[in-house]
VOTI-84756 format. One record per residue (C-alpha): x, y, z. Coordinates in steps of 0.1 Angstrom, whole numbers, plus 5000, padded with zeros to 4 digits. Layout:
% VOTI-84756
+------+------+------+
|    u |    v |    w |
+------+------+------+
|    X |    Y |    Z |
...
+------+------+------+
This chain:
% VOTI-84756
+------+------+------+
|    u |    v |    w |
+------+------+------+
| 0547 | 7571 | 1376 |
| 0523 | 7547 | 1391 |
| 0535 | 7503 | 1385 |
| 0522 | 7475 | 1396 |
| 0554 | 7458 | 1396 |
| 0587 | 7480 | 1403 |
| 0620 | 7458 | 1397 |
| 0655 | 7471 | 1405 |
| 0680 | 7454 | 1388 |
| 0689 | 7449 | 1351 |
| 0708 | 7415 | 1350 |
| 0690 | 7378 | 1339 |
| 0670 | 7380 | 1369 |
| 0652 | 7416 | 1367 |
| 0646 | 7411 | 1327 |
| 0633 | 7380 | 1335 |
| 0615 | 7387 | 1358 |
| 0601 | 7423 | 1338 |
| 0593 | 7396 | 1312 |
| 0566 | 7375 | 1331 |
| 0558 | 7400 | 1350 |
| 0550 | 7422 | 1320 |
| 0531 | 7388 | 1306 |
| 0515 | 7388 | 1334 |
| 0496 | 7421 | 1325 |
| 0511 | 7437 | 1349 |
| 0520 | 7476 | 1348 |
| 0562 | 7470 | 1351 |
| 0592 | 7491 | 1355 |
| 0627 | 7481 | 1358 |
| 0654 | 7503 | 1367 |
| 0688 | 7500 | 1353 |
| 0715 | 7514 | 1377 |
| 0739 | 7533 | 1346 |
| 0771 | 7529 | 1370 |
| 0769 | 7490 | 1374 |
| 0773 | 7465 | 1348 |
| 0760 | 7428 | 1349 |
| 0780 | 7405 | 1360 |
| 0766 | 7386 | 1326 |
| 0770 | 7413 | 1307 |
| 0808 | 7411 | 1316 |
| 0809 | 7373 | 1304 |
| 0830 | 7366 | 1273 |
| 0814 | 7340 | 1260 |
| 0784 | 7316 | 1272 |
| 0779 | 7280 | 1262 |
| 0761 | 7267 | 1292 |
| 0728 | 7284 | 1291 |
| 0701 | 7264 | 1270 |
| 0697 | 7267 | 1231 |
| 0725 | 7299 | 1235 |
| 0762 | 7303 | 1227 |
| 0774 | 7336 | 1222 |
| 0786 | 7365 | 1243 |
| 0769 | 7375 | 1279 |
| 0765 | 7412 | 1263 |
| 0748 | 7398 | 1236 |
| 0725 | 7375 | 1258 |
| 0714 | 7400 | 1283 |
| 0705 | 7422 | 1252 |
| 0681 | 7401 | 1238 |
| 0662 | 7400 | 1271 |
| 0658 | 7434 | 1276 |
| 0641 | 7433 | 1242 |
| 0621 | 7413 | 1250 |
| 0612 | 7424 | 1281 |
| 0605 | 7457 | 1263 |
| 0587 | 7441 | 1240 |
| 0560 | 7425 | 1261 |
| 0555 | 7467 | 1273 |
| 0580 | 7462 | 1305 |
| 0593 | 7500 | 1312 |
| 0629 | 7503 | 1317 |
| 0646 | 7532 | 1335 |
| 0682 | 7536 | 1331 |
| 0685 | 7553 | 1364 |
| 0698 | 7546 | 1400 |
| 0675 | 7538 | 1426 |
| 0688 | 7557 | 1458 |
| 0657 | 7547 | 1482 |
| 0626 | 7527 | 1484 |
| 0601 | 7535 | 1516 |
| 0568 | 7523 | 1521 |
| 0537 | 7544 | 1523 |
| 0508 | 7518 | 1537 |
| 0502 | 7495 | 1509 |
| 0527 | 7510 | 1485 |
| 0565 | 7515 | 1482 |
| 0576 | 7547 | 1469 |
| 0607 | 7545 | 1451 |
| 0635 | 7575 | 1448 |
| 0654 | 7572 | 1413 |
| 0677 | 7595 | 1397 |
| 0646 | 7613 | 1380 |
| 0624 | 7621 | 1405 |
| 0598 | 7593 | 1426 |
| 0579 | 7562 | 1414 |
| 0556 | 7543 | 1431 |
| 0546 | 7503 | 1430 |
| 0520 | 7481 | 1447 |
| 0556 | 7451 | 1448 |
| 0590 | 7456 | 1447 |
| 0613 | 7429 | 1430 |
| 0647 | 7431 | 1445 |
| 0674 | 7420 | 1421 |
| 0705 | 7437 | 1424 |
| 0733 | 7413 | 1421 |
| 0766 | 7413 | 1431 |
| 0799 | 7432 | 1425 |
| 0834 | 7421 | 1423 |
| 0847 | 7407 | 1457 |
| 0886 | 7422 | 1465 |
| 0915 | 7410 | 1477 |
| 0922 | 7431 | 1502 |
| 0958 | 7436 | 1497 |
| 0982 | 7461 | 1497 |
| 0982 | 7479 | 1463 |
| 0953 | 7463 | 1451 |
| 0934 | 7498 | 1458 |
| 0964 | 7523 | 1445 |
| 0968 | 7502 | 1410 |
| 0931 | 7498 | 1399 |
| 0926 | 7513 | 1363 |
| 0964 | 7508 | 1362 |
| 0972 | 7471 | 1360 |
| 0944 | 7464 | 1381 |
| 0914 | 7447 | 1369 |
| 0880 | 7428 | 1378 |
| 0870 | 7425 | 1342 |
| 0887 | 7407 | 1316 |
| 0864 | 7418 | 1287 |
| 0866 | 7454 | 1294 |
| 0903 | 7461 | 1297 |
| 0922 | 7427 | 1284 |
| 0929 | 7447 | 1250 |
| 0949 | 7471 | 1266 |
| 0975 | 7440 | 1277 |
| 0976 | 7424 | 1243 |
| 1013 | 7413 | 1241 |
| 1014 | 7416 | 1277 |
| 1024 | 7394 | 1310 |
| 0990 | 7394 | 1332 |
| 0980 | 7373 | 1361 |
| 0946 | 7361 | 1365 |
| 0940 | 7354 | 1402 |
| 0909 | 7327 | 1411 |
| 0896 | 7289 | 1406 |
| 0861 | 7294 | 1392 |
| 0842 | 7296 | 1362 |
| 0851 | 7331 | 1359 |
| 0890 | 7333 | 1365 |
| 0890 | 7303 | 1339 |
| 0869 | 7321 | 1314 |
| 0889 | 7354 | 1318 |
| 0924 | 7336 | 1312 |
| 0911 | 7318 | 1277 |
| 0899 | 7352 | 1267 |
| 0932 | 7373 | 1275 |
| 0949 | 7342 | 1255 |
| 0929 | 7338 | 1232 |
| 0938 | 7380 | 1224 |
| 0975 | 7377 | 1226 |
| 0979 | 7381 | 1263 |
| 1006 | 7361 | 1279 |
| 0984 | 7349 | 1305 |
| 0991 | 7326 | 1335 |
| 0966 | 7321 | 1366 |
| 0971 | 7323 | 1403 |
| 0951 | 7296 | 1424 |
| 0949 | 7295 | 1465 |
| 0942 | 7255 | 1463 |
| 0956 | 7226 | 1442 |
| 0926 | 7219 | 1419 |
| 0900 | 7240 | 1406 |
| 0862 | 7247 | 1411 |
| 0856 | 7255 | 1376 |
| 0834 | 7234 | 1355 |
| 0850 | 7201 | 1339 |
| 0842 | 7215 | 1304 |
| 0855 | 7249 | 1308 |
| 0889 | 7233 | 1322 |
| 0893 | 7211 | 1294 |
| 0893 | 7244 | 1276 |
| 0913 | 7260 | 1297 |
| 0941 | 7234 | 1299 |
| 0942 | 7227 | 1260 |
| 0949 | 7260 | 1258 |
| 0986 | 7253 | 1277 |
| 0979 | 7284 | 1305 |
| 1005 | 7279 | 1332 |
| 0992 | 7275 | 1366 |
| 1007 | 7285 | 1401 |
| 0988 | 7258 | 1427 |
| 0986 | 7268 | 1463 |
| 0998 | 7304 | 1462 |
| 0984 | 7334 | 1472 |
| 0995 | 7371 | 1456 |
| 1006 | 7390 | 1487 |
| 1011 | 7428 | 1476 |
| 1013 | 7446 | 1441 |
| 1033 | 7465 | 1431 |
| 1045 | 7490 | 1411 |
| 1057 | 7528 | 1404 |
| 1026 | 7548 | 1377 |
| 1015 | 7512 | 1366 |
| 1017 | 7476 | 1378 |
| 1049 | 7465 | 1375 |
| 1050 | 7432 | 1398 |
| 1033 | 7410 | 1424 |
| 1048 | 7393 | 1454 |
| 1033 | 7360 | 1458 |
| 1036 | 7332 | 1480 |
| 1034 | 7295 | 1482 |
| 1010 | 7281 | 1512 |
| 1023 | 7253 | 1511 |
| 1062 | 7255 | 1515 |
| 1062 | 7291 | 1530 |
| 1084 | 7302 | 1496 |
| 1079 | 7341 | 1487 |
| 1089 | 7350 | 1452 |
| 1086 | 7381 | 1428 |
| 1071 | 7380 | 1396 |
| 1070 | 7411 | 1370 |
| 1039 | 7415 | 1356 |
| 1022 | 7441 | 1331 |
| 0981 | 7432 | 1342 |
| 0966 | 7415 | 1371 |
| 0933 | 7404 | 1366 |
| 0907 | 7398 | 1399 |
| 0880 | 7369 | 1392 |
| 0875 | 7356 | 1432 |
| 0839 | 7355 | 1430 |
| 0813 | 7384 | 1440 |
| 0797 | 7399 | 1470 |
| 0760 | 7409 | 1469 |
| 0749 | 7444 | 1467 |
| 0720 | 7446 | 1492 |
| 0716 | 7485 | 1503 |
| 0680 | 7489 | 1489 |
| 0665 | 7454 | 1509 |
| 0681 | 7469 | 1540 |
| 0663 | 7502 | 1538 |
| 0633 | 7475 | 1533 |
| 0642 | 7459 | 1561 |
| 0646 | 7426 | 1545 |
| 0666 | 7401 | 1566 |
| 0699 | 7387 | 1553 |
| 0720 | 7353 | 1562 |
| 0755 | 7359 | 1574 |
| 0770 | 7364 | 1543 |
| 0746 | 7395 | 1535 |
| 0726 | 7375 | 1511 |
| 0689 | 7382 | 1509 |
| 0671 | 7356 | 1529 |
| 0637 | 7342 | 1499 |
| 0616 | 7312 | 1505 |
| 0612 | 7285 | 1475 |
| 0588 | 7313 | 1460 |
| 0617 | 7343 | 1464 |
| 0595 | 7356 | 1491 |
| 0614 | 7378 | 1514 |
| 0602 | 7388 | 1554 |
| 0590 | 7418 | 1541 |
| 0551 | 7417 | 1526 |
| 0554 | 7427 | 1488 |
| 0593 | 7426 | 1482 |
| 0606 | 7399 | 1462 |
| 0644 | 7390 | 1456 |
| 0661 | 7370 | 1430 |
| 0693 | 7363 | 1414 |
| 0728 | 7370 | 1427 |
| 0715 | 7393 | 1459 |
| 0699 | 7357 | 1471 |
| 0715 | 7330 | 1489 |
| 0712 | 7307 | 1456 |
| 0738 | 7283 | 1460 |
| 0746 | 7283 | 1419 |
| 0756 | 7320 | 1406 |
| 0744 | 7313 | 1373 |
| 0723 | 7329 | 1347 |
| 0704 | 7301 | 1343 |
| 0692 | 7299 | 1379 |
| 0692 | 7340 | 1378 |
| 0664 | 7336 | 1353 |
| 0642 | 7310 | 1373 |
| 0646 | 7330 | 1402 |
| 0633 | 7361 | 1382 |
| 0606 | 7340 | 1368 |
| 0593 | 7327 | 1402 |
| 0596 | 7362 | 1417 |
| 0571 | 7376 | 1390 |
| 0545 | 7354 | 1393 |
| 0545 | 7358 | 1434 |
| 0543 | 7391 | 1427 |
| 0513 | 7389 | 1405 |
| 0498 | 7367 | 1431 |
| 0506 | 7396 | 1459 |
| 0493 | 7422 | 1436 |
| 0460 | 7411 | 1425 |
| 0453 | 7391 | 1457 |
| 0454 | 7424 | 1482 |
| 0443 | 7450 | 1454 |
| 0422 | 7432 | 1433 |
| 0426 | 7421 | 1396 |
| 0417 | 7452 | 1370 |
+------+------+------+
């Protein structure tokens, strides 16, 4: 149970990062937490990462192929504690412990919340942060997607594209979404309600309706709805770096130099748990690519190449 390399997380940045790592000659293990999903995993369709179009299930699959097949271990367990012992970090998984000369930290992020009232008491009933999981359930049905991004944009052409009568909520009057992806979006006719924000939800067994309001004139109004669907970004998942001790900005991003070096000697970050400016696989993957090889340099410069 002894790896050079340990990396905990299973998006495009930890099977990247298995992947050169593993290259690298490296003995590798990356663990797989079985109750979260990647956020690219989640994805419905991808057209902006190089030479691929396809789904983000599909994508993410083919990396962990191929980080399998260059020998990379992969543990589908959850990592509840990593400690250091000297030169090496022990690492307490589902299955018992593991132990690694580096650590990789690449965790992601989760769905960020709204924070309002019945947003908590409807989830799994109307309430949703993942239009590829539960948009066949609403096929035929009135659903709100709330959110300006990539994501909220991508999620409403998906629940349309099934036979969900979709319309999106938006806080501002334009949005941050990619030009191309709201091309899409607005060829596709989805109606659009600028500057409002959803104040409650409600509802009796189910969602039945949300209460929104408009920032700008102040107007409340009440609009029944089967579905509401939560794309407002994500928040990242950082427990493990601060049992490391790994300093974080203010947002609780994992702090890397240009070589995803965090203050900790031996732990790397990459991916959605860093403050990268673009939450894209793409830049995932580099991050993961840079994080291996300054973990090969760590690794063979303070225990010696085999």
């Amino acid at each position: 149970m002894e790896f050079d390399v340990a990396i905990i997380g299973a998006g495009p940045a930890g099977l990247t990062a298995a992947i050169y790592s593993a290259r690298y000659g490296l003995k590798t293990v990356v663990f797989e937490d079985p109750s979260r999903i990647s956020q690219l995993a989640l994805a419905p369709f991808i057209e902006n990462y190089p030479g691929y179009e396809g789904t983000g299930l599909d994508l993410i699959s083919k990396m962990k192929d191929q980080a399998l097949k260059f020998g990379a271990e992969h543990k589908l367990e959850r990592v509840e504690d990593v400690r250091r012992e000297g030169d090496i970090f022990v690492i307490k998984a589902d299955s018992g412990e593991y132990k690694a000369k580096a650590i990789i930290i690449a965790t992601g992020g989760k769905h960020r919340e709204l924070g309002i009232e019945g947003e908590k008491e409807f989830v799994g009933r109307g309430v949703s942060y993942c239009a590829v999981c539960d948009g066949f359930f609403f096929r035929g049905k009135k659903v709100a997607v709330i959110g300006g991004g990539n994501t909220a944009l991508a999620d409403a052409i998906y629940l349309k594209d099934l036979g969900c009568d979709v319309f999106v909520i938006h806080r501002r009057e334009s949005f941050r979404a990619d030009q191309a992806l709201q091309k899409q979006f607005f060829d596709k006719g989805i109606p659009v309600l600028w500057n409002t924000v959803v104040e409650r939800i409600e509802g009796g067994s189910k969602v039945e309706r949300i209460i929104v309001k408009n920032i700008q004139t102040g107007e409340i109004k009440e609009i029944e709805v089967d579905g509401v669907f939560i794309a407002i970004g994500i928040q990242p998942q950082t427990e493990i770096a601060l049992k490391l001790g790994v300093e974080m900005d203010s947002y609780g991003y994992i702090k890397v130099d240009k070589r995803q070096r965090t203050n900790v000697e031996g732990v790397f970050a990459a991916g959605d748990c860093c403050d990268n400016p673009l939450k894209q696989a793409i830049t995932a993957c580099g991050d993961g690519a840079v994080a291996a090889y300054s973990a090969y340099e760590y690794v063979t410069n303070r225990f010696g190449t085999k």
